[in-house]
C-alpha positions in Angstrom: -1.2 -14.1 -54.9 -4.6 -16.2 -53.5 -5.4 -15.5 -50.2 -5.9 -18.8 -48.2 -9.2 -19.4 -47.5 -10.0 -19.6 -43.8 -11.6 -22.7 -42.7 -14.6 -22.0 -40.3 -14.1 -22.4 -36.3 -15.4 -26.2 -35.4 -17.8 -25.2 -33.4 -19.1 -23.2 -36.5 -19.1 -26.5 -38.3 -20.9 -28.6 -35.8 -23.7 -25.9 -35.7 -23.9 -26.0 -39.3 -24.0 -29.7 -38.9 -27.5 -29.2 -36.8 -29.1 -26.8 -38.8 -28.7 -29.3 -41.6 -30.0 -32.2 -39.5 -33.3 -29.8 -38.6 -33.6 -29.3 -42.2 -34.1 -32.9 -43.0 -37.1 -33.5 -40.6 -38.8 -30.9 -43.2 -38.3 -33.7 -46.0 -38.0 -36.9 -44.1 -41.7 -39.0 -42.9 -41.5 -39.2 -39.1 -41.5 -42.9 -38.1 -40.5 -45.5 -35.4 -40.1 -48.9 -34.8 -41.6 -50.7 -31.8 -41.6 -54.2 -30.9 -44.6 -56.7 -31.6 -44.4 -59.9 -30.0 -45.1 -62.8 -33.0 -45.5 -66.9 -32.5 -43.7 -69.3 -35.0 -44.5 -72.9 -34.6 -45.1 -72.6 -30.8 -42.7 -70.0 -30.2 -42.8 -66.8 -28.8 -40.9 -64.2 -30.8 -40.1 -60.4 -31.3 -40.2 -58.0 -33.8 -39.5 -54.9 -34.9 -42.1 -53.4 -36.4 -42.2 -49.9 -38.6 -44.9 -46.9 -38.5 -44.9 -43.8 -39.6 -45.8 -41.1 -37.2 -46.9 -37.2 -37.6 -43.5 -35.3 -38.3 -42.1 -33.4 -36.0 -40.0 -30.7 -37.9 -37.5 -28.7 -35.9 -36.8 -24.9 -36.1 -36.2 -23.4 -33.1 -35.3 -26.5 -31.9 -31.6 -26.1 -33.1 -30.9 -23.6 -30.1 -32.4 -25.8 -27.6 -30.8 -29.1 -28.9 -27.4 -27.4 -27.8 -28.7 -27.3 -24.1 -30.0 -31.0 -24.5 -26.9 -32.1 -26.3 -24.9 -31.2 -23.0 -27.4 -32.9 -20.9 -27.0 -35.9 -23.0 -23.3 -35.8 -23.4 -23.2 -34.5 -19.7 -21.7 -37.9 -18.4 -18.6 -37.2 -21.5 -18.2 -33.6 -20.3 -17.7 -33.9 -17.3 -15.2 -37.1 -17.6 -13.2 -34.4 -19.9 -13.3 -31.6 -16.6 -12.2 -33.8 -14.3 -9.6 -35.5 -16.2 -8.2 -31.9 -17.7 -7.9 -30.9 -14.0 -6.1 -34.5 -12.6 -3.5 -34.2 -15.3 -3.0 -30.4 -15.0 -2.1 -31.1 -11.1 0.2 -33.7 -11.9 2.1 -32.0 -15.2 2.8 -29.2 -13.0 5.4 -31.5 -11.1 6.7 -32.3 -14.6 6.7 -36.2 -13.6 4.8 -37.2 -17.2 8.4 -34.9 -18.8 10.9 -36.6 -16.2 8.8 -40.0 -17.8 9.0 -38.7 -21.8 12.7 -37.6 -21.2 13.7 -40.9 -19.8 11.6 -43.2 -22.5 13.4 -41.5 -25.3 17.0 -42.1 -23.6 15.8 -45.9 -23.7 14.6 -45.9 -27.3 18.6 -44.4 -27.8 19.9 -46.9 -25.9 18.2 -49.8 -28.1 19.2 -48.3 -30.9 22.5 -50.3 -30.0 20.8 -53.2 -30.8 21.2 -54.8 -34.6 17.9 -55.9 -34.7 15.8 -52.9 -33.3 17.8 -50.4 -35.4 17.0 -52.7 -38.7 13.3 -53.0 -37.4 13.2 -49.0 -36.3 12.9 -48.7 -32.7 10.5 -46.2 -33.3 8.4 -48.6 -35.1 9.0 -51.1 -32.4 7.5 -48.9 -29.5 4.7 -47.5 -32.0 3.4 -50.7 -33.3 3.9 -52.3 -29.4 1.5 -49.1 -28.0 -1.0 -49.7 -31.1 -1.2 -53.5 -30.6 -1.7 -52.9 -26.8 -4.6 -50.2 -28.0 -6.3 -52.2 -30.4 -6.6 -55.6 -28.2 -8.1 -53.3 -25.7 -11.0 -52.3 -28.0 -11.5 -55.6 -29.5 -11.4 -57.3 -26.0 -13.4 -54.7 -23.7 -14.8 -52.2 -25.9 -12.0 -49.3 -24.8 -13.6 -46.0 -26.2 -14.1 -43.3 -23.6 -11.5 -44.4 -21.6 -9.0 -43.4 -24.6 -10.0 -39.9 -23.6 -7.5 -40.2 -20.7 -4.7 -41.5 -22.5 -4.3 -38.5 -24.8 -2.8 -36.6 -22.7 0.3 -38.7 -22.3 0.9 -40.1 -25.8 0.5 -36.8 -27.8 3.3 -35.1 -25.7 5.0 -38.5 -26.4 4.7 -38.7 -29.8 5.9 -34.9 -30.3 8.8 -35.6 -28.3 9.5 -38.7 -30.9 9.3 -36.0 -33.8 5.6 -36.8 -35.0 3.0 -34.8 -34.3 -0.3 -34.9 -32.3 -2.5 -36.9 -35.8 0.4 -39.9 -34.4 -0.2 -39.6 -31.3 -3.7 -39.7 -31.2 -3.1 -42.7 -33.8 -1.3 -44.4 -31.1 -4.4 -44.6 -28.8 -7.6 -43.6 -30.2 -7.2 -45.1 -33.5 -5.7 -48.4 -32.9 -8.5 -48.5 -30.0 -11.1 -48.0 -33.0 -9.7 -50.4 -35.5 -9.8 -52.8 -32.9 -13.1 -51.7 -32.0 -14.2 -52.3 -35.6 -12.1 -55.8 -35.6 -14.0 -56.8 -32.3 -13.1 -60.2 -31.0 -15.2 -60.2 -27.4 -16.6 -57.1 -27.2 -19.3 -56.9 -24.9 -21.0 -54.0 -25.8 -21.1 -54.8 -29.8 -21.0 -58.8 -30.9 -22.0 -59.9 -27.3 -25.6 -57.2 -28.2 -25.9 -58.4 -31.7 -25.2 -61.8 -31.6 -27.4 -62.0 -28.6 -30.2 -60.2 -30.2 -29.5 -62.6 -33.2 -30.3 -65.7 -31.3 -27.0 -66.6 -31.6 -24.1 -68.4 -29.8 -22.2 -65.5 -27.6 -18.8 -64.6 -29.0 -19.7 -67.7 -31.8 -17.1 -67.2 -34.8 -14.2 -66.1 -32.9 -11.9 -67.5 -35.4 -13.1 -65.5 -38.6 -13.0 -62.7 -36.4 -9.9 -63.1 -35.0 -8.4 -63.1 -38.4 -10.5 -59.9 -39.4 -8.7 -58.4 -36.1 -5.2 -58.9 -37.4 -5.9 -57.7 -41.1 -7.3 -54.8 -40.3 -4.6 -54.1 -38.0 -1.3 -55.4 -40.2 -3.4 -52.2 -42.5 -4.1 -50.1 -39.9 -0.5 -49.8 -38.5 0.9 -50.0 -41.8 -1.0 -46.6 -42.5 -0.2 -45.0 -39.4 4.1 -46.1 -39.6 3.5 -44.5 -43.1 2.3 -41.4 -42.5 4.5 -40.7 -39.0 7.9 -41.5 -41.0 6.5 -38.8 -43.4 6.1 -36.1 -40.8 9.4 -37.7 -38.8 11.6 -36.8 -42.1 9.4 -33.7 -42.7 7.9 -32.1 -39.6 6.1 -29.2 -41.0 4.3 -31.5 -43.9 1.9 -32.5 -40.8 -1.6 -30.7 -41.0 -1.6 -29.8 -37.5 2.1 -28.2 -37.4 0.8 -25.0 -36.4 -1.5 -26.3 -33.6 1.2 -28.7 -32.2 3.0 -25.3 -31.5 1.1 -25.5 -27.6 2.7 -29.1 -27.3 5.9 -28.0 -28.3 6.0 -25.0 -26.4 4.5 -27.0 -23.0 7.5 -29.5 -23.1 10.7 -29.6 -21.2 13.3 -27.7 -23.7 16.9 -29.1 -23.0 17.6 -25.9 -21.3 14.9 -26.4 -18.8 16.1 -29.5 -16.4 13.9 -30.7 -14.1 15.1 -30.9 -10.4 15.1 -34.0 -9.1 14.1 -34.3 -5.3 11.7 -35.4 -2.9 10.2 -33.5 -0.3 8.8 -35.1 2.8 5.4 -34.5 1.3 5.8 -37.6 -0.9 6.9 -40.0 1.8 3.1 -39.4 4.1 1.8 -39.1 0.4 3.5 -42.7 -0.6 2.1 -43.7 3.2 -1.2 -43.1 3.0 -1.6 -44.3 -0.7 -0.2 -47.8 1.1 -2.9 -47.9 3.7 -5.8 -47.4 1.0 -4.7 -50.1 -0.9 -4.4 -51.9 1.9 -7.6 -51.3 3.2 -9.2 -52.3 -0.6 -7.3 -55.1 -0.8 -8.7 -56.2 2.4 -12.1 -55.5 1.4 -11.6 -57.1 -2.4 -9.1 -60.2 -1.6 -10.4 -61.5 -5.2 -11.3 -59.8 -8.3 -13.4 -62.0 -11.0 -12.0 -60.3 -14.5 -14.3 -60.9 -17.5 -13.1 -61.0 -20.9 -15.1 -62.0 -23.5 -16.7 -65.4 -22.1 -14.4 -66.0 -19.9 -13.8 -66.1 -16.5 -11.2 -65.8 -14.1 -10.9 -65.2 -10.4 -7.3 -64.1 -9.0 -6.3 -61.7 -6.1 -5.4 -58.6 -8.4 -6.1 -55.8 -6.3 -3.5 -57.2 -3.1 -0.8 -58.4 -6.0 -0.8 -55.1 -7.7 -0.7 -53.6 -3.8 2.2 -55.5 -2.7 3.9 -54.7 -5.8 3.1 -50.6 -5.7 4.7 -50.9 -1.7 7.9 -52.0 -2.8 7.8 -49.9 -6.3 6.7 -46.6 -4.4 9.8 -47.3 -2.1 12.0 -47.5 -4.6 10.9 -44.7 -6.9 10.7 -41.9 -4.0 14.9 -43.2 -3.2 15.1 -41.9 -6.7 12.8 -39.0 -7.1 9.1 -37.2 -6.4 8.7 -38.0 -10.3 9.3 -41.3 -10.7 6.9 -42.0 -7.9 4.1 -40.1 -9.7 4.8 -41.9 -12.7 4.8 -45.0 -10.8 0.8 -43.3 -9.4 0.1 -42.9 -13.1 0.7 -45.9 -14.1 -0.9 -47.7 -11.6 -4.2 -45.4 -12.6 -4.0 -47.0 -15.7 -3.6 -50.6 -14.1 -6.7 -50.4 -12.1 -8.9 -48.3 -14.9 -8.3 -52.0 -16.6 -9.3 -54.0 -13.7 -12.5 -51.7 -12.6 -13.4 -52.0 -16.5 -13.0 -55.7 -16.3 -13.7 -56.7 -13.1 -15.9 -54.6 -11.5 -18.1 -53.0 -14.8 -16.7 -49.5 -14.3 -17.7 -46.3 -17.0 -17.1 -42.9 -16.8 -18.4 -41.9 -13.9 -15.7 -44.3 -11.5 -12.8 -43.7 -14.2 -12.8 -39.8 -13.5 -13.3 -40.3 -10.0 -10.1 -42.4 -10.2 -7.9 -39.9 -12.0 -9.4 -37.3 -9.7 -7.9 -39.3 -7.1 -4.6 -39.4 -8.7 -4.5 -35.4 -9.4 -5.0 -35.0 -5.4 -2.0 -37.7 -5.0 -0.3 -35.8 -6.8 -1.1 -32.3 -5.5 -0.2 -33.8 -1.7 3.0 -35.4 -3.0 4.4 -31.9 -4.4 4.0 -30.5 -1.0 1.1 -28.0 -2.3 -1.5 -26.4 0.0 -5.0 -27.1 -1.1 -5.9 -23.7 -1.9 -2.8 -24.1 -4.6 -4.5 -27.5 -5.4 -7.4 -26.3 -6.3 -6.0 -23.4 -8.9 -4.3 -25.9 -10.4 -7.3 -28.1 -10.6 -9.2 -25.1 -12.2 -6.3 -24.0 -14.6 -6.6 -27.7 -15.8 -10.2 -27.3 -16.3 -10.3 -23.9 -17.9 -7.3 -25.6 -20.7 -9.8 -28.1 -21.4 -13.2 -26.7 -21.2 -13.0 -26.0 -25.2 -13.4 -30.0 -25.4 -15.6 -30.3 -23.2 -18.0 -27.5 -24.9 -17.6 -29.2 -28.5 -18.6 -32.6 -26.9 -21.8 -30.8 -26.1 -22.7 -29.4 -29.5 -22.2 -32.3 -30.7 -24.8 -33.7 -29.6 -27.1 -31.4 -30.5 -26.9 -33.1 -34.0 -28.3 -36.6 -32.3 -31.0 -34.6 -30.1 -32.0 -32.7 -33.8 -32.8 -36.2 -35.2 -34.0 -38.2 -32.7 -36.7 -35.3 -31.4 -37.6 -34.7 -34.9 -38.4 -39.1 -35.7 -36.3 -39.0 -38.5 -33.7 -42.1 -37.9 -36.2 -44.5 -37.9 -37.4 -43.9 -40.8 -34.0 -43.7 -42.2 -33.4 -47.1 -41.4 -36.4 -48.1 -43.0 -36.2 -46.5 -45.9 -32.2 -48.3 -46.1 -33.9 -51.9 -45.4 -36.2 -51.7 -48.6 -32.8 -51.4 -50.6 -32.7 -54.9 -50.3 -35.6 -56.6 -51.6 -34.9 -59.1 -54.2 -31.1 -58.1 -55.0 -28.9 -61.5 -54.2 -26.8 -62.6 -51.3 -23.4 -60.5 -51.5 -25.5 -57.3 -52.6 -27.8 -57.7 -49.4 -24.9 -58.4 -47.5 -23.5 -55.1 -49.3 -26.5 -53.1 -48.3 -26.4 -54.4 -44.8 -22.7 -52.7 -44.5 -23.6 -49.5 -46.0 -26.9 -48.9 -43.7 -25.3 -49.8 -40.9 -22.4 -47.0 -41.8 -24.3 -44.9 -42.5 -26.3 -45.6 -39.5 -23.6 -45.1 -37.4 -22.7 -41.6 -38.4 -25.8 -40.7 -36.4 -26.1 -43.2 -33.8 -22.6 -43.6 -33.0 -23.4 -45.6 -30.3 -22.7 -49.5 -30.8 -25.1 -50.8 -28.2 -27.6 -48.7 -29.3 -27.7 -49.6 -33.1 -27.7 -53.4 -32.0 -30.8 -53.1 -30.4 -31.9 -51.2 -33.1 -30.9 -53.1 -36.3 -30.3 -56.3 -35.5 -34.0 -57.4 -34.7 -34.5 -56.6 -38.2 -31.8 -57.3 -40.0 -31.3 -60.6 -38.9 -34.9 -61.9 -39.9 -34.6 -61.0 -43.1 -30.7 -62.5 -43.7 -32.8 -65.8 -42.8 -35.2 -65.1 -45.9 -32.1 -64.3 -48.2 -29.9 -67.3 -47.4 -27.3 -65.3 -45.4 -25.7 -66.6 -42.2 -26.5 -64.3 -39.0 -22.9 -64.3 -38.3 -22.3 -62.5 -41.6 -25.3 -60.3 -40.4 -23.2 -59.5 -37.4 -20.2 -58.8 -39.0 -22.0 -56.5 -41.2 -23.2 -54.8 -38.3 -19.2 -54.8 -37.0 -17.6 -53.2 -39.4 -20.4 -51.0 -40.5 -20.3 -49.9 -36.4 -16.6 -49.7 -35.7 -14.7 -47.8 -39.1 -16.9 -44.5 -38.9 -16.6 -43.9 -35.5 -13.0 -42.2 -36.0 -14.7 -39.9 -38.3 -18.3 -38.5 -37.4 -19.3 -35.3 -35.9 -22.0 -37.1 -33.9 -19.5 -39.3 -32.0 -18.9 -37.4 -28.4 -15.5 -39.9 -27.3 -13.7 -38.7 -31.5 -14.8 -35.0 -30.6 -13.3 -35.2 -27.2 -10.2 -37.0 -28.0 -10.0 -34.0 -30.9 -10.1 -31.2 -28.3 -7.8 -32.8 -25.8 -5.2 -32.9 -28.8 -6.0 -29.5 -30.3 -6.9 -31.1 -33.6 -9.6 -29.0 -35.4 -11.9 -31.3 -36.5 -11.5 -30.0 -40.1 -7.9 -31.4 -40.2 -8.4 -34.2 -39.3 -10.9 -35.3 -41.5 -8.6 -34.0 -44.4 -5.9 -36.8 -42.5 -8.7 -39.9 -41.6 -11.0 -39.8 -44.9 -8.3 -41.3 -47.4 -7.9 -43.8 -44.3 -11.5 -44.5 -43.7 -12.2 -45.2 -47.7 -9.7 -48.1 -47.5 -10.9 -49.4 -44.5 -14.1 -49.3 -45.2 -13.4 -51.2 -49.0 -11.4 -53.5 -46.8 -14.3 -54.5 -44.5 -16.3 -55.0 -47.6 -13.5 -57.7 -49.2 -13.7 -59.4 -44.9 -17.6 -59.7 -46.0 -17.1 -62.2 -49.0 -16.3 -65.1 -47.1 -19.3 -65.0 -44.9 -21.6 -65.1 -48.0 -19.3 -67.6 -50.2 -17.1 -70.0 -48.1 -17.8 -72.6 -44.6 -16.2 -70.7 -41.7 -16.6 -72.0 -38.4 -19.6 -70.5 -36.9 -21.3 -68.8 -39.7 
């Protein structure tokens, strides 16, 4: 009999990763781009121009990239800590199980329903989640922030009878292929098309429909695979992993006690007279999305609304008025994202926050807080390390001038080869591209001065440019090593990043053939905007 071959440690795979990156600036020209201000027919202009530069080949450097890789990714890392330790305070009440338990006695209870059991109420919830996911990344950009949701929908989706590839295809991959599909993301078509010299968020409609393909596909894929592992549990790469999620849930036999201590009602009191004080301070809140803009009291609404909800939860139970402080983390993640330009650094304050809310409202001393806090931390510190090497593999390349000249090298692909081919060409550098600059904002300013010159010299719309730069930007982010948000999400979920390239790269081939067929009519038909 064969023994099965062991598949190396991820950490052992990342480094490898590195080592190869520091052996291509032995073999790649050094080179950068810098801008070089130009004037056509009166009018000042920019460009990006290319040099080479003296190579700088690393060696050494592959130990000391680690260290930069967690300065760089230090922002990432410490958004994982914080986060790990927040939930850990708050699972230890068992609130998110008293939540799981009583969501999948309402997905019973619709079962009653003609129409839900024809549709699958499963595939009712799932798709409803996913949809919710997906506008979120199209609208706003949702990446890092997916981070936090992990926690809650991978326990969810084992509970459903998937396993933790679902649940992580509940959140972070719905949030990608709306990501990809952008419809007013800021941080992607609001760069490039600005960069472009075009009209912000121009060509909504072509991408709106590019939104809801790639989703109807998207979801299609996921339902697919999760009635496979639903029928057929152990079929699931990760079954062996998803032994810690199965093992951390509430068993039948272990009922949670429902009750609420004293704590809870000073807890539920002074949570009332913080919002009240914000809402005081913030009467209004001016939410963005996309190009527009809208003014309206959110932050007093939602606190009027958690006064009479908190009430009400804590008549019923300690848990439900958790989940009730959960949720309403969520609520106003969205409206610091929107309305107030929040990142990471605000979002993990906020679930720090709730994990204190939490720790008070169980009646817990702080010195009991704070081991709970730090038993949080040390579950998750794994993710948090990988986030780091990873980017080790950007620091390897960037130190050692080799992207640059990459992209250069890509460019000269498309001399003289047509309109669809260029257009081709365009999607392939900027995918590949993005396997080493994952960073959307950052590959905008980096590829769109040039690319959108030269689609002006073939014939080629700049929107089709842009959506190039789209789809070639949003696909491969739920696949390379380089991004720091897909290696988090990976260690939250206790997916080896081996696996889960064995589930995502039959996925990302279709998706990314499917991008290409979105492409054709920007080169070959009138669409509003291009």
């Amino acid at each position: 009999m064969l023994k099965k071959k062991k598949v190396p440690h991820t950490y052992v795979i990342v480094f490898f990763i590195i080592i190869m990156a520091a052996v291509m600036t032995w073999f790649i020209p050094g080179g950068s781009y810098h801008k070089e201000k130009t004037v056509v027919d009166g009018v000042d202009q920019v460009q990006m121009v290319f040099q080479y530069e003296e190579s700088v080949p690393q060696t050494w450097h592959v130990f000391s990239a680690l260290f930069k890789g967690f300065v760089k990714q230090a922002g990432i890392i410490i958004f994982i800590l914080m986060i790990g330790g927040a939930f850990w305070i708050m699972n230890s009440s068992r609130a998110i199980d008293a939540g799981i338990l009583s969501f999948t006695r309402m997905i019973h209870k619709l079962e009653r329903i003609a129409l839900f059991r024809k549709l699958g109420v499963d595939n009712v919830v799932m798709v409803f989640i996913m949809l919710m996911f997906s506008a979120f990344g199209a609208i706003f950009g949702m990446s890092e922030e997916t981070i936090a949701f992990i926690i809650i929908f991978v326990p969810l989706a084992i509970s459903m009878g998937y396993d933790s590839i679902t649940g992580v295809s509940l959140v972070f991959v719905a949030a990608g292929l709306g990501f990809a599909g952008a419809i007013l993301n800021p941080f992607t078509i609001g760069i490039a098309q600005s960069l472009s010299g075009l009209e912000l968020f121009s060509g909504i409609e072509y991408r709106l429909f590019c939104w809801l393909v790639l989703n109807a596909f998207g979801f299609w894929y996921i339902l697919r695979y999760a009635r496979k592992i639903k029928r057929n549990p152990k079929r699931s790469f990760v079954y062996e992993e998803d032994e810690y999620w199965r093992n951390k849930g509430a068993s039948e036999g272990d009922k949670i006690q429902y009750h609420t201590p004293l704590a809870s009602w000073i807890c539920y009191g002074m949570v009332v007279v913080v919002l009240g004080i914000f809402s005081w301070i913030y009467p209004e809140t001016t939410m963005k999305v996309g190009n527009a803009i809208f003014t309206a009291p959110v932050i007093p609404v939602l606190s009027a609304i958690f006064v009479i909800l908190g009430f009400l939860s804590l008549r019923k139970s300690m848990h439900f008025f958790l989940l009730l402080v959960l949720i309403y983390t969520m609520l106003f993640l969205i409206v610091g994202v929107m309305g107030y330009e929040w990142y990471i650094m605000e979002i993990a304050s906020l679930f720090f926050a709730m994990g204190i809310v939490s720790g008070i409202a169980m009646n817990k001393k702080p010195d009991n807080i704070v081991k709970l806090f730090l038993e949080g931390v040390k579950d998750i510190q794994s993710a948090a390390v990988i986030v780091g090497l990873a980017g080790g593999i950007i620091i390897i390349l960037e130190d050692g001038k080799v992207i640059d000249t990459i992209l250069f090298k890509m460019s000269g692909w498309m001399d003289g080869v047509g309109q669809m081919a260029s257009v081709s060409i365009m999607y392939v550098i900027q995918t590949t591209i993005n396997l080493v600059i994952p960073s959307g904002s950052a590959k905008a300013a980096l590829t769109m001065p040039i690319m959108a010159p030269f689609s002006d010299l073939i014939g080629v719309s700049r929107q089709a440019t842009v959506m190039a730069f789209q789809f070639g930007d949003g696909f491969t982010n739920m696949i390379t090593p380089t991004s720091g948000v897909l290696i988090a999400v990976l260690g939250v979920a206790k997916i080896p990043y081996e696996k889960w390239v064995r589930w995502i790269w039959p996925f990302m081939l279709m998706l990314i053939i499917l991008g290409l067929l979105l492409l054709i009519p920007t080169v070959y038909m009138k669409l509003n905007g291009f």
